[in-house]
N, CA, C and O atoms as a Maestro MAE file, in Angstrom:
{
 s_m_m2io_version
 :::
 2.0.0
}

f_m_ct {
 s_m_title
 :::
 protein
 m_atom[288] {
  # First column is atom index #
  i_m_mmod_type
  r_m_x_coord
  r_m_y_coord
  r_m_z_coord
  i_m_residue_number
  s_m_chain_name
  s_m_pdb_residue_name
  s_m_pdb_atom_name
  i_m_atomic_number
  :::
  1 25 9.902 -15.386 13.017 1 A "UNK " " N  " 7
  2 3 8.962 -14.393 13.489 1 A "UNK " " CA " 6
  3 2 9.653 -13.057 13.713 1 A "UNK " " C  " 6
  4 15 10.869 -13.003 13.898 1 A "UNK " " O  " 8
  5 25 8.933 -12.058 13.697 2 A "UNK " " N  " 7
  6 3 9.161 -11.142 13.643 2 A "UNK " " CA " 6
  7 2 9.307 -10.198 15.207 2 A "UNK " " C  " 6
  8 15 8.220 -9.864 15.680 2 A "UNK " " O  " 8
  9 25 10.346 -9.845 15.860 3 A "UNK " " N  " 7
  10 3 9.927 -9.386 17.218 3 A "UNK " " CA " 6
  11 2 8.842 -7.551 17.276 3 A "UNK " " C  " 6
  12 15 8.725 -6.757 16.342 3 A "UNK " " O  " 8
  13 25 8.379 -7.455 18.387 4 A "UNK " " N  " 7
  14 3 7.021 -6.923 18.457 4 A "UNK " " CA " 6
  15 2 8.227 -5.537 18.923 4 A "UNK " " C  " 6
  16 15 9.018 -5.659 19.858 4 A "UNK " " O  " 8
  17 25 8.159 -4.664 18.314 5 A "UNK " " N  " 7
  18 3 8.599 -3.338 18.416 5 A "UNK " " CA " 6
  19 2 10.247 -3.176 18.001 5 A "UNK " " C  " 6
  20 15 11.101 -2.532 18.611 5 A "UNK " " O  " 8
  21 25 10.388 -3.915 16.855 6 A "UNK " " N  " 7
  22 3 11.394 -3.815 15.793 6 A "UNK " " CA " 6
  23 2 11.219 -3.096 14.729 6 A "UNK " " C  " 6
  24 15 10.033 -2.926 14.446 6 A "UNK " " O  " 8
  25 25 12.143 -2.508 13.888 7 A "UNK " " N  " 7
  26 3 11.694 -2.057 12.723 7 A "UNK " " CA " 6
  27 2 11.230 -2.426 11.997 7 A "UNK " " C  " 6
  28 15 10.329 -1.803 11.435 7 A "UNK " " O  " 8
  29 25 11.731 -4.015 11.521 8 A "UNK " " N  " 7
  30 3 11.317 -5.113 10.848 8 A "UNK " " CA " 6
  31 2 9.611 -5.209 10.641 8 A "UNK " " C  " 6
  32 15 8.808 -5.255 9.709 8 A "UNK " " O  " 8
  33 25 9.605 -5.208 12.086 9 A "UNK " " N  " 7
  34 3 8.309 -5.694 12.582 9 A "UNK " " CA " 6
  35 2 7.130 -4.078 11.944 9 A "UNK " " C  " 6
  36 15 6.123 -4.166 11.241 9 A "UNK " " O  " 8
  37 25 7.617 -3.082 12.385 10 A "UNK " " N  " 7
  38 3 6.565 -1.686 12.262 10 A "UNK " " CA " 6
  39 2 6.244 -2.036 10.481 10 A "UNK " " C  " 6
  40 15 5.147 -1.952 9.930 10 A "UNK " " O  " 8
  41 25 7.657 -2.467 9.794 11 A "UNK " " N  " 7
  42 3 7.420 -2.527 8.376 11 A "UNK " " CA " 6
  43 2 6.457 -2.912 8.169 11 A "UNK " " C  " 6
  44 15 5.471 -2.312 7.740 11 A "UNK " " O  " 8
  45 25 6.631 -4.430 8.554 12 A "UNK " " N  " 7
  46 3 5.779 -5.175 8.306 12 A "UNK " " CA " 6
  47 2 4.545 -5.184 8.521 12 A "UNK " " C  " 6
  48 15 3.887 -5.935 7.800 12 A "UNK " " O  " 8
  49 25 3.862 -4.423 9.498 13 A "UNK " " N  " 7
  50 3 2.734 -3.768 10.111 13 A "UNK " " CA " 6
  51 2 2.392 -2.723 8.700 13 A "UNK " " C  " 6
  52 15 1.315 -2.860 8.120 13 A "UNK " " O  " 8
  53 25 3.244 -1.855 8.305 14 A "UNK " " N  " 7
  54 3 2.659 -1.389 7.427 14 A "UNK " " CA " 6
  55 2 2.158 -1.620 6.100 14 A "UNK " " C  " 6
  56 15 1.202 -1.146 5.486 14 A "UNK " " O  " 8
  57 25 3.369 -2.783 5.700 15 A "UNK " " N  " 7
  58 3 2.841 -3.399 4.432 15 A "UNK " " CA " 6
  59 2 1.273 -4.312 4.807 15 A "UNK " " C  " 6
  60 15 0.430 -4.439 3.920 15 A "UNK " " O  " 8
  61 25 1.157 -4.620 5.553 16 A "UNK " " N  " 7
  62 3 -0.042 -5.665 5.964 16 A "UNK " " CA " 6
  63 2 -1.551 -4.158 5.666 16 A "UNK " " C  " 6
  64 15 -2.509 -4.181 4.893 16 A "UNK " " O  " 8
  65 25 -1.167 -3.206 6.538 17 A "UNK " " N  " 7
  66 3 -1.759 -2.072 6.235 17 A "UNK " " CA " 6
  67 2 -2.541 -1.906 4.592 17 A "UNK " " C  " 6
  68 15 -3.677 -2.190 4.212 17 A "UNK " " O  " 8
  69 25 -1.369 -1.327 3.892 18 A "UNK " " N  " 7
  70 3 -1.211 -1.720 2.761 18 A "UNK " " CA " 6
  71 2 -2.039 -2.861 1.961 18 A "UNK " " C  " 6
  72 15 -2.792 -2.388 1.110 18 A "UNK " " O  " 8
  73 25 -2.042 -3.780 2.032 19 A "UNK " " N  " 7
  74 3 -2.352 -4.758 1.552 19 A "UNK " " CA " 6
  75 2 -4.262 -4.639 2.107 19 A "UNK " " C  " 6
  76 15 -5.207 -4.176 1.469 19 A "UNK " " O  " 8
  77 25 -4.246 -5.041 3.008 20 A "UNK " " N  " 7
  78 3 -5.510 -4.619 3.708 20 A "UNK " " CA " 6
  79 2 -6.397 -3.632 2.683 20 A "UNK " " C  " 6
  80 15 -6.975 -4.096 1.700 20 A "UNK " " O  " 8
  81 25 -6.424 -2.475 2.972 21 A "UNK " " N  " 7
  82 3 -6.804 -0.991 2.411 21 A "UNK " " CA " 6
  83 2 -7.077 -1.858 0.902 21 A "UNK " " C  " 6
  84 15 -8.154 -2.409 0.677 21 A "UNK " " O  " 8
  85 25 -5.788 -1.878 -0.183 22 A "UNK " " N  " 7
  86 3 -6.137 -2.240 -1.311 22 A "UNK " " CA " 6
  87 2 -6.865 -3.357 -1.989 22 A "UNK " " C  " 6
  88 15 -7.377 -3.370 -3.108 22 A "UNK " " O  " 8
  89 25 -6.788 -4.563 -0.813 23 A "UNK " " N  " 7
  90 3 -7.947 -5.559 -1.096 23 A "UNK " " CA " 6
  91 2 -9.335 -5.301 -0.832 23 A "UNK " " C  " 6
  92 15 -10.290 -5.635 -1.533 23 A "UNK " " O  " 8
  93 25 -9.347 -4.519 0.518 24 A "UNK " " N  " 7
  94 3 -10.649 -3.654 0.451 24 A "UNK " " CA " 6
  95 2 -11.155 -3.243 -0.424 24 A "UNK " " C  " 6
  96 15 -12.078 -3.950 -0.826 24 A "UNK " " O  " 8
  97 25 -10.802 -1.470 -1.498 25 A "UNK " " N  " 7
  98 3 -10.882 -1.247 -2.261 25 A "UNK " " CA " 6
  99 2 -10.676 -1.895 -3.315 25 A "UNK " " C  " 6
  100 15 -11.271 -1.225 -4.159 25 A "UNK " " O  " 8
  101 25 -10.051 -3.089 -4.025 26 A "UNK " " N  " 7
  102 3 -10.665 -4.014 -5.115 26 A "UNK " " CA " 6
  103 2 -11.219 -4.904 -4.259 26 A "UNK " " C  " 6
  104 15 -10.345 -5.207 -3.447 26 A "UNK " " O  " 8
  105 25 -11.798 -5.232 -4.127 27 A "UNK " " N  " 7
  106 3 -12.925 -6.149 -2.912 27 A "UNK " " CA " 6
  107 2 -12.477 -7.733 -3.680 27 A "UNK " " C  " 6
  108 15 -12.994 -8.627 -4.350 27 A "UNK " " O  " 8
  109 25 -10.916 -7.289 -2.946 28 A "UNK " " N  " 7
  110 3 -10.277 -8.766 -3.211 28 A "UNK " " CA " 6
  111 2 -9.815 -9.175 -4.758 28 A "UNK " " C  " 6
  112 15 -8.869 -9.962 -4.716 28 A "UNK " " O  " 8
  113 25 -10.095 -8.957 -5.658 29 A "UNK " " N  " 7
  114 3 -9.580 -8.954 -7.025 29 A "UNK " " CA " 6
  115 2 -8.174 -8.804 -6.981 29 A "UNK " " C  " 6
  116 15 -7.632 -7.701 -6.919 29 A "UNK " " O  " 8
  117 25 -7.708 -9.632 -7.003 30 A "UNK " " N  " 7
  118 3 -5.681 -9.922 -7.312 30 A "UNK " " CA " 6
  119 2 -5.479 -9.578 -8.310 30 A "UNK " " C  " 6
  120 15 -4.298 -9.244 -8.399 30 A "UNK " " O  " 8
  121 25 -6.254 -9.400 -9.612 31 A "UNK " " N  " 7
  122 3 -5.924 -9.330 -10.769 31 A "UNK " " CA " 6
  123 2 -5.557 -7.626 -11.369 31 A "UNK " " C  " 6
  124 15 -4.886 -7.165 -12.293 31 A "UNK " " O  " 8
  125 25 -6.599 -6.933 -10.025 32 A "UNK " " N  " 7
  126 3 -7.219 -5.613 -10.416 32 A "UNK " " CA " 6
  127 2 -6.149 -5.070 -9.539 32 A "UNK " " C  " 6
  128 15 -5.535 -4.133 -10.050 32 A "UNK " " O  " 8
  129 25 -5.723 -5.468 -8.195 33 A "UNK " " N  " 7
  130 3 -4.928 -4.887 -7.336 33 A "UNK " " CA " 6
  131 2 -3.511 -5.135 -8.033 33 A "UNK " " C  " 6
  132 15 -2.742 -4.189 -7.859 33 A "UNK " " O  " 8
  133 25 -3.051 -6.071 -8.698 34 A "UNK " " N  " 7
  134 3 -1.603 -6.157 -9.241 34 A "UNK " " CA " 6
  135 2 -1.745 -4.803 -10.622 34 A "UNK " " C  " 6
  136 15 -0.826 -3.985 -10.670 34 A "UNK " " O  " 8
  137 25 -2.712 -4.702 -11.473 35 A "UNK " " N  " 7
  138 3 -2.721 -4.203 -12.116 35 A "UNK " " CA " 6
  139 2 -2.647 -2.087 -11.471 35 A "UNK " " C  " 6
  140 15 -1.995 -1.192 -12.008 35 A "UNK " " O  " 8
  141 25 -3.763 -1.954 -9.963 36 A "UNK " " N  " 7
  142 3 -3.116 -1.018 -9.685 36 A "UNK " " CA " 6
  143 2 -1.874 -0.783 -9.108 36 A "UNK " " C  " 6
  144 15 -1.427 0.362 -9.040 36 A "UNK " " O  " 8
  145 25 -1.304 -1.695 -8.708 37 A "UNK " " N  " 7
  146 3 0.349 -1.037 -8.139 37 A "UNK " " CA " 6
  147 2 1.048 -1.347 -9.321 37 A "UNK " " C  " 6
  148 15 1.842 -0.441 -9.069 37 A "UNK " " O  " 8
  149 25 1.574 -1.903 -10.617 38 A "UNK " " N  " 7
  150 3 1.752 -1.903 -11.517 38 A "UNK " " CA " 6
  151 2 2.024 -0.646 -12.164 38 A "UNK " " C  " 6
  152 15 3.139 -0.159 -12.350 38 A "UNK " " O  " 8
  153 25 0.457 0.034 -12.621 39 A "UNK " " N  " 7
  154 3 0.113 1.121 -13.291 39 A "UNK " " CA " 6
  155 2 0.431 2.669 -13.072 39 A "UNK " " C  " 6
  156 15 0.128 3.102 -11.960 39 A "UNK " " O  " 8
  157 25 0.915 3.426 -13.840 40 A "UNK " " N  " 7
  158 3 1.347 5.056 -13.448 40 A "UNK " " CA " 6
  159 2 -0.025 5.494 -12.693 40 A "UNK " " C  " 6
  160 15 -1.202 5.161 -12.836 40 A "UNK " " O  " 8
  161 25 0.796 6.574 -11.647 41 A "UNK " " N  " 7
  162 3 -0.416 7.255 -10.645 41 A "UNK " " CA " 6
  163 2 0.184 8.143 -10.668 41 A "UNK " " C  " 6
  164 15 1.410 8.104 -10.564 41 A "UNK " " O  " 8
  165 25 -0.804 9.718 -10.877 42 A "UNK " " N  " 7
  166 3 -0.195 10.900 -11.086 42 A "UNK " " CA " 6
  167 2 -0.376 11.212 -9.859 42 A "UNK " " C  " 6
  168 15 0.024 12.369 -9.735 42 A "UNK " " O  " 8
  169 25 -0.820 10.756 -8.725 43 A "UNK " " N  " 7
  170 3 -0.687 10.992 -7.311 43 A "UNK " " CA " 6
  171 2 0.947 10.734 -6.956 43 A "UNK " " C  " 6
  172 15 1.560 11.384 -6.109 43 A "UNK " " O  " 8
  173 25 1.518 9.662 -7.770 44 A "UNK " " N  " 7
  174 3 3.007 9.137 -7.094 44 A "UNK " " CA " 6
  175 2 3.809 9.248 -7.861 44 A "UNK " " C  " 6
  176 15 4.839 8.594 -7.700 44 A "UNK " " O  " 8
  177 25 3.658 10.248 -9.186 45 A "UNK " " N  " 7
  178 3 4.497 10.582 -9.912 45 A "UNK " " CA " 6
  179 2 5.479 9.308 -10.462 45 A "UNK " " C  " 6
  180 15 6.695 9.262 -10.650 45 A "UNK " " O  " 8
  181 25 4.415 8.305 -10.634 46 A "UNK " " N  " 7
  182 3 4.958 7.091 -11.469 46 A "UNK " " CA " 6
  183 2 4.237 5.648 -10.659 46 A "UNK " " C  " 6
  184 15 3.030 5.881 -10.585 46 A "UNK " " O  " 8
  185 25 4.517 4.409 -10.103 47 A "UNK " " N  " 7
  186 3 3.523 3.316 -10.193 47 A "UNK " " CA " 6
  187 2 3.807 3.405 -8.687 47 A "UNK " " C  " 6
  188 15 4.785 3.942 -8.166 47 A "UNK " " O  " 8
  189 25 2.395 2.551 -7.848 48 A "UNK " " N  " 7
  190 3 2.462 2.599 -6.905 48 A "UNK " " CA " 6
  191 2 3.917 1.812 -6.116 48 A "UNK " " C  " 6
  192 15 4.405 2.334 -5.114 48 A "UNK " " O  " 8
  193 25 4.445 0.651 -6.651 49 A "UNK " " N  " 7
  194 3 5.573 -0.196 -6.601 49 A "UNK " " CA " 6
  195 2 6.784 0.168 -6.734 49 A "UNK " " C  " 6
  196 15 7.770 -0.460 -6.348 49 A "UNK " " O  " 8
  197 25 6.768 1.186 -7.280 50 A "UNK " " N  " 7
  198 3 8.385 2.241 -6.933 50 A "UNK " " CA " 6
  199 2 8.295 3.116 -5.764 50 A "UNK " " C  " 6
  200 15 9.285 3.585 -5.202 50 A "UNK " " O  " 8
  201 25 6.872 3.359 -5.353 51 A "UNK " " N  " 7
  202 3 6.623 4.114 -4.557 51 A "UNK " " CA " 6
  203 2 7.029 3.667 -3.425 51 A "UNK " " C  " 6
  204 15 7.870 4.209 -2.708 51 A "UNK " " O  " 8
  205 25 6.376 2.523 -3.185 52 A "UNK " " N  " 7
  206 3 6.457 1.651 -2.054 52 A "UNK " " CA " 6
  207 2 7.863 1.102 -1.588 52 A "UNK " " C  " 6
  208 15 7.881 0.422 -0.562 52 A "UNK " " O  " 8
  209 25 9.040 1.345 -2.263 53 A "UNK " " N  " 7
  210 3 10.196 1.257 -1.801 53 A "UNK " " CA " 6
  211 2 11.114 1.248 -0.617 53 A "UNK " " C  " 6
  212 15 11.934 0.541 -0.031 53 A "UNK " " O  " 8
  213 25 10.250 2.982 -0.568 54 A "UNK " " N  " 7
  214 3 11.530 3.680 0.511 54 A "UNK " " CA " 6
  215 2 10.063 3.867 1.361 54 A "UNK " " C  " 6
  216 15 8.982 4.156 0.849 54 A "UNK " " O  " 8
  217 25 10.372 3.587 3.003 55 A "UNK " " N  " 7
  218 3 9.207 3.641 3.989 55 A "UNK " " CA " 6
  219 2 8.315 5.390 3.839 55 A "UNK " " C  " 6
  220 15 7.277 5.732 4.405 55 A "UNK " " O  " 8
  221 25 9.128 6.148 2.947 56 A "UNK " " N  " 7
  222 3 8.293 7.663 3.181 56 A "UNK " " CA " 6
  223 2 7.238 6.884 2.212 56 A "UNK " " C  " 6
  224 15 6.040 7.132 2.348 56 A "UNK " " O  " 8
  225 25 7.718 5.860 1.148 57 A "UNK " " N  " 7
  226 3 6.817 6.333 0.140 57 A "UNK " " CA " 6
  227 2 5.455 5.314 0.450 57 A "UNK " " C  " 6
  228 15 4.285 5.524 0.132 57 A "UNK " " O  " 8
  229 25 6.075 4.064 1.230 58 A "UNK " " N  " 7
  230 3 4.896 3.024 1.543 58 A "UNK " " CA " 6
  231 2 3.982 4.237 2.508 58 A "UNK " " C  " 6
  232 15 2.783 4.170 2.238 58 A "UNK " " O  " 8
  233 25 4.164 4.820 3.080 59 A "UNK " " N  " 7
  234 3 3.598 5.496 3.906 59 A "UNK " " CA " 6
  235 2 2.482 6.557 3.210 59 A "UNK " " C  " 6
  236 15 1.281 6.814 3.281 59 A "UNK " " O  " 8
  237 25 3.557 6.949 2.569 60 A "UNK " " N  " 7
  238 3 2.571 7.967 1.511 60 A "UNK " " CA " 6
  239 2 1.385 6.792 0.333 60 A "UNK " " C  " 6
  240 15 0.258 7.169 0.012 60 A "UNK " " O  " 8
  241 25 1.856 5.705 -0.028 61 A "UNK " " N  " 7
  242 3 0.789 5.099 -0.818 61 A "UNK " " CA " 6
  243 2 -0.299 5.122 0.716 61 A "UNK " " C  " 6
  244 15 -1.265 5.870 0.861 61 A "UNK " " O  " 8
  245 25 0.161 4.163 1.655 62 A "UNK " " N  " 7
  246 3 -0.867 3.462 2.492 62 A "UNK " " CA " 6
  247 2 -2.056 5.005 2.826 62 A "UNK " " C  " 6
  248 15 -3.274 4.893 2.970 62 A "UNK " " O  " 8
  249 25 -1.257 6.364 2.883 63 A "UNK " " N  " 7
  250 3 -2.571 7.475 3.186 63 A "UNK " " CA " 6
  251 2 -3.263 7.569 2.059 63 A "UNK " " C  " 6
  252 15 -4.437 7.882 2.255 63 A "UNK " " O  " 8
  253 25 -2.899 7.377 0.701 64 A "UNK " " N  " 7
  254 3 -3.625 7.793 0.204 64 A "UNK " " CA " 6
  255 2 -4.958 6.594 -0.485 64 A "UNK " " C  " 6
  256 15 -6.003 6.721 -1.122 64 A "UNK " " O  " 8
  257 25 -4.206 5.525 0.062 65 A "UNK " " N  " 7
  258 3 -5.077 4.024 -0.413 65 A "UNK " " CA " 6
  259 2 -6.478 4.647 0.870 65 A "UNK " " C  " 6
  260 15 -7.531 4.984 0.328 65 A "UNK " " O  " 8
  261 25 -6.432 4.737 2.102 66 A "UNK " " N  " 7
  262 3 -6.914 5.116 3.412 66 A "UNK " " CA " 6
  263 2 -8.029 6.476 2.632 66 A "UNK " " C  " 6
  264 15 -9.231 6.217 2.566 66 A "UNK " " O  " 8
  265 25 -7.671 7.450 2.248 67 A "UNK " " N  " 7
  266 3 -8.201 8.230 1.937 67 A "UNK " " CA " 6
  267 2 -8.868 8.172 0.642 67 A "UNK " " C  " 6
  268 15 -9.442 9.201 0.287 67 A "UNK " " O  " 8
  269 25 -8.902 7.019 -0.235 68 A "UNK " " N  " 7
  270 3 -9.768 6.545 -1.285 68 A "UNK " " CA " 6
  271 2 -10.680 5.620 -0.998 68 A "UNK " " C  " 6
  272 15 -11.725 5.425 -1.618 68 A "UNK " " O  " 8
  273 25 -10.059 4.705 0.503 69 A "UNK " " N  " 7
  274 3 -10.968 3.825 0.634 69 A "UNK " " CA " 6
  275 2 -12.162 4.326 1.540 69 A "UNK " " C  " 6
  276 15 -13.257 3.769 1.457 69 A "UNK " " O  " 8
  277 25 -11.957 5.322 2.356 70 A "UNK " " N  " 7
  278 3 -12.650 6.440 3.111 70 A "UNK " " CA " 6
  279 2 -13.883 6.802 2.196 70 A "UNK " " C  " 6
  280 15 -14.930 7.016 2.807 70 A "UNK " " O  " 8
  281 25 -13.928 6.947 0.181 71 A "UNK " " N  " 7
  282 3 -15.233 7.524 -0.528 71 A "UNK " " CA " 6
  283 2 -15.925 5.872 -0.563 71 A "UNK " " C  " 6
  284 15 -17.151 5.875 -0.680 71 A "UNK " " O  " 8
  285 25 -15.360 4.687 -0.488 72 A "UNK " " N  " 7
  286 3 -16.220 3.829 -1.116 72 A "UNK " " CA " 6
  287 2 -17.234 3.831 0.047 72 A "UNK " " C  " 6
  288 15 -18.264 3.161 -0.031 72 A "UNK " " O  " 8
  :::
 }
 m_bond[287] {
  # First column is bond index #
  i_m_from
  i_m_to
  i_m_order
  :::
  1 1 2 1
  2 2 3 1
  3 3 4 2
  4 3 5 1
  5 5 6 1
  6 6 7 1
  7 7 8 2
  8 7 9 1
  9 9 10 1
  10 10 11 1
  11 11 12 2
  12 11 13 1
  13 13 14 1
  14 14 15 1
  15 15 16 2
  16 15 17 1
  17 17 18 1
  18 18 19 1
  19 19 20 2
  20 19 21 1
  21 21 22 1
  22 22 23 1
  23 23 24 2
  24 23 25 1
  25 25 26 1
  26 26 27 1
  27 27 28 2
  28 27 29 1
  29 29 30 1
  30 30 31 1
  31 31 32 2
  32 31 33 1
  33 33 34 1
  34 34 35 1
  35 35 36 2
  36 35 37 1
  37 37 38 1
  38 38 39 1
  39 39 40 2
  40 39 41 1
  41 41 42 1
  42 42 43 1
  43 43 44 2
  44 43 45 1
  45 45 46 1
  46 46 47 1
  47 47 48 2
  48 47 49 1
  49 49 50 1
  50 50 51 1
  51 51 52 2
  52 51 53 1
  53 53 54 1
  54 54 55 1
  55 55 56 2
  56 55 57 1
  57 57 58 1
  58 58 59 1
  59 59 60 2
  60 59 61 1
  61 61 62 1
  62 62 63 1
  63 63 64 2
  64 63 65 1
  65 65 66 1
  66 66 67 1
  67 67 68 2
  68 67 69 1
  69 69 70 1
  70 70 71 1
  71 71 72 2
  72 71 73 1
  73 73 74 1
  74 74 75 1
  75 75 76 2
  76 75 77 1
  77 77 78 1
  78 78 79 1
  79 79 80 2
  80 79 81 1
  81 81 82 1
  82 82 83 1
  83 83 84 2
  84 83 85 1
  85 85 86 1
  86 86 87 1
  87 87 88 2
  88 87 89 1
  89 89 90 1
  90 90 91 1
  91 91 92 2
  92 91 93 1
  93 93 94 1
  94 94 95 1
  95 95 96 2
  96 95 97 1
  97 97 98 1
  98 98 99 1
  99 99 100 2
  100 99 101 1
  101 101 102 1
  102 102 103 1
  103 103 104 2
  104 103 105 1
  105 105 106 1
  106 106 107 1
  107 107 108 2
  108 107 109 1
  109 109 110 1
  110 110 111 1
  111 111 112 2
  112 111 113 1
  113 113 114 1
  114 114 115 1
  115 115 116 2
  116 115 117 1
  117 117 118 1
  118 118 119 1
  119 119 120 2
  120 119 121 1
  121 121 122 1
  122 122 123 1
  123 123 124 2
  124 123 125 1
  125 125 126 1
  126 126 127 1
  127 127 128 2
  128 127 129 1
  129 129 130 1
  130 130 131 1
  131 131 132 2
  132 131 133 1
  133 133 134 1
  134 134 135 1
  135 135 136 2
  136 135 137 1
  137 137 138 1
  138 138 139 1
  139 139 140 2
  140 139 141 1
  141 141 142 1
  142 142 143 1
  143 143 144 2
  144 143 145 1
  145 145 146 1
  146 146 147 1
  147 147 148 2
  148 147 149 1
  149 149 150 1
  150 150 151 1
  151 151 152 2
  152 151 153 1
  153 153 154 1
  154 154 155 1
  155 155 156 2
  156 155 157 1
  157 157 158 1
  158 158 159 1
  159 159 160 2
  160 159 161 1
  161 161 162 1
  162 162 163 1
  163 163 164 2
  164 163 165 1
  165 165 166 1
  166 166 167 1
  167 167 168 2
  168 167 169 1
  169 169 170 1
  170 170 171 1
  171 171 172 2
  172 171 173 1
  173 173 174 1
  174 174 175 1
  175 175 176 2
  176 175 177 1
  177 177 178 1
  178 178 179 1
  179 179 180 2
  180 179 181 1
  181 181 182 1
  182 182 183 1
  183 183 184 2
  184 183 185 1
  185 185 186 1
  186 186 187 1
  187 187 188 2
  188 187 189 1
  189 189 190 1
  190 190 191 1
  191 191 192 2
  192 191 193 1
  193 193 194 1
  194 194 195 1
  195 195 196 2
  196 195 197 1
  197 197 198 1
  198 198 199 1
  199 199 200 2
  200 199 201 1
  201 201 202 1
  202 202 203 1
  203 203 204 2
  204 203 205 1
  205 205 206 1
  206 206 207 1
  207 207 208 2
  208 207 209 1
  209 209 210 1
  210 210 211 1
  211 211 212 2
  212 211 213 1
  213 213 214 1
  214 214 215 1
  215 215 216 2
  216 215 217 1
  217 217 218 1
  218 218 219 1
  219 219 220 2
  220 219 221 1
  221 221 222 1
  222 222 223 1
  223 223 224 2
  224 223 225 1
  225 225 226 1
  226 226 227 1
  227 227 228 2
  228 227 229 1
  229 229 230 1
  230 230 231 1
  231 231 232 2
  232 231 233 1
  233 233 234 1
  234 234 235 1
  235 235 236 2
  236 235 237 1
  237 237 238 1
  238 238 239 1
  239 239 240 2
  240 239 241 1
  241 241 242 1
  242 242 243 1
  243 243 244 2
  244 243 245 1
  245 245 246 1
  246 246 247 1
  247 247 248 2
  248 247 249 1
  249 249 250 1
  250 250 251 1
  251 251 252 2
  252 251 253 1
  253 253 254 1
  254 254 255 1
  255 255 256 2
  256 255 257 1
  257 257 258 1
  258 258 259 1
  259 259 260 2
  260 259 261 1
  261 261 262 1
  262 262 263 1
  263 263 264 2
  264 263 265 1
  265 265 266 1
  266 266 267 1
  267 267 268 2
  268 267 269 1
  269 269 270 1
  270 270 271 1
  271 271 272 2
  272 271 273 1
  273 273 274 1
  274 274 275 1
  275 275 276 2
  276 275 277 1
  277 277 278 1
  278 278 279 1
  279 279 280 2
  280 279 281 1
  281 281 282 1
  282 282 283 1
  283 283 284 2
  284 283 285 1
  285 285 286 1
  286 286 287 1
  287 287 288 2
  :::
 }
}
């Protein structure tokens, strides 16, 4: 387990974030969500999965997943 106000732990809070938001927006489709983090995004100047690397960039996918899932 993960302790509650670790870094470990905030990560992990955000990837869950993450994950959340984009199953939302494919309303659960695994097939459609692997295919968008996969795929080039001219928002991330290449696929969401390189993005998601370094915590600026999970951060930067998770606003902008938040702010797409905000039109559906």
């Amino acid at each position: 387990l993960l302790e509650r106000g670790t870094k470990p732990f905030e990560l992990a809070v955000l990837f869950v974030r993450l994950f959340r938001s984009l199953d939302a927006i494919v309303g659960g489709d695994e097939t459609v969500a692997r295919a968008w983090l996969k795929n080039a995004n001219t928002a991330f100047d290449g696929t969401p999965l390189e993005k998601i690397v370094t915590i600026s960039g999970l951060v930067d996918v998770i606003a902008y997943l938040d702010s797409r899932r905000a039109l559906v």
